[in-house]
C-alpha positions, 0 to 999 in steps of 0.5 A: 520484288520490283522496286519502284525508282523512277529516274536510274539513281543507282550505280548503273554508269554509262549505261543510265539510259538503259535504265532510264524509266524502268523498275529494278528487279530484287533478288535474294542471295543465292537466286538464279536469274536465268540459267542455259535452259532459258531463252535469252530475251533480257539484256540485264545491268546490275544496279547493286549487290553482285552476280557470278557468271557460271558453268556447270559440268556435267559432274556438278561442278561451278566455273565462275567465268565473272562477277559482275559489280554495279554498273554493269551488263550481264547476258549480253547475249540477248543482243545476239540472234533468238536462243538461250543463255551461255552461262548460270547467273546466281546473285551472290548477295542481295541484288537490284537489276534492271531487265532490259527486252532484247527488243528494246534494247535494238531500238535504243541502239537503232536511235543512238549508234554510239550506244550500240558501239559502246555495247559492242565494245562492253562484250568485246572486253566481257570476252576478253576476261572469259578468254584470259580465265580459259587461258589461266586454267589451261596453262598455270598451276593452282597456286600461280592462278590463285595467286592472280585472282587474289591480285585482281581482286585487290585491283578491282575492289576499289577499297582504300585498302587495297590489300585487304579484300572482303572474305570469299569461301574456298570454294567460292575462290576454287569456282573461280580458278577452276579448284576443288576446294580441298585444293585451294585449302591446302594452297591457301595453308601453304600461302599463310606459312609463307606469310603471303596472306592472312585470312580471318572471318571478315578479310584476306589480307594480301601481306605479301603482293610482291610474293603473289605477282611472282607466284602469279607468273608460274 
């Protein structure tokens, strides 16, 4: 589904002129954008809605290596030399996204280097995040990168509370820390009669961060 938006009202930031002149593309929660078997020919910016960034083992599990908010880029790697994708990218809501041609994007970046810079710098800091995760999943116990994804989250939710964070499945937090989700049940058992989090339909509540951050440091 296309949608029509004329100018780039959307929540696309820094990234406006990316957008600017194009229709957003519509697609329903659960949808794969593109996947490894797909050759890379589209930068993407997302405008609303959320996208995870996936690997898959051979054995069918997910590691969500990011989720990508509006504003900003995912499958950068069409800027690089012609081949696929590196990652699954499943919309996790409904989501709006801009479709940029790897060819269209050069020539932007051709007239205004700055643009080319700032994006040189966007997949400098998209694998920065992808290393610290490998780091996480190498190094820490289940419950210290549990309780680190949960203070990120807080961090980067932006909600006058910060505490409190939308609803996310087990195993939605066990593909972002690399858990099978029978693991991240029973951590999240043990959080709650430490009184370190609450969860119910609609939140998790962080009761505890000061809790999480030494449990994070493990």
């Amino acid at each position: 589904m296309r949608h029509n938006l004329g100018r780039a009202t959307e929540e696309v930031g820094a990234w406006g002129q990316l957008a600017h002149g194009r229709s957003a593309v519509g697609y329903p929660r659960g949808s794969i954008i593109y996947t490894p078997q797909q050759p890379a020919g589209e930068l993407m910016l997302l405008s609303s809605g959320q996208v995870g960034l996936h690997l898959i083992s051979d054995e069918g599990r997910a590691l969500t290596l990011r989720v990508i908010e509006p504003g900003q880029l995912f499958g950068q790697i069409a800027l690089a030399e012609a081949g696929p994708y590196d990652t699954f990218a499943e919309a996790l809501a409904p989501v709006t996204a801009y479709r940029i041609p790897r060819g269209d994007a050069l020539s932007l970046i051709e007239r205004d280097p700055a643009l080319g810079l700032a994006l040189l710098e966007d997949l400098a800091r998209h694998r920065q995040a992808v290393s610290h995760l490998f780091d996480e999943v190498a190094f820490k116990s289940v419950p210290a990168r549990l309780a680190t994804l949960l203070l990120d989250m807080a961090q980067s939710d932006g909600s006058a509370e910060p505490s409190r964070l939308p609803h996310r499945s087990h195993r939605q937090l066990g593909e972002r820390i690399n858990a099978y989700r029978e693991t991240v049940t029973r951590v999240i058992n043990r959080f709650r009669a430490a009184r370190l989090l609450e969860i119910d339909r609609s939140f998790i509540t962080l009761i505890n961060p000061r809790g999480l951050e030494e449990l994070a440091q493990g």
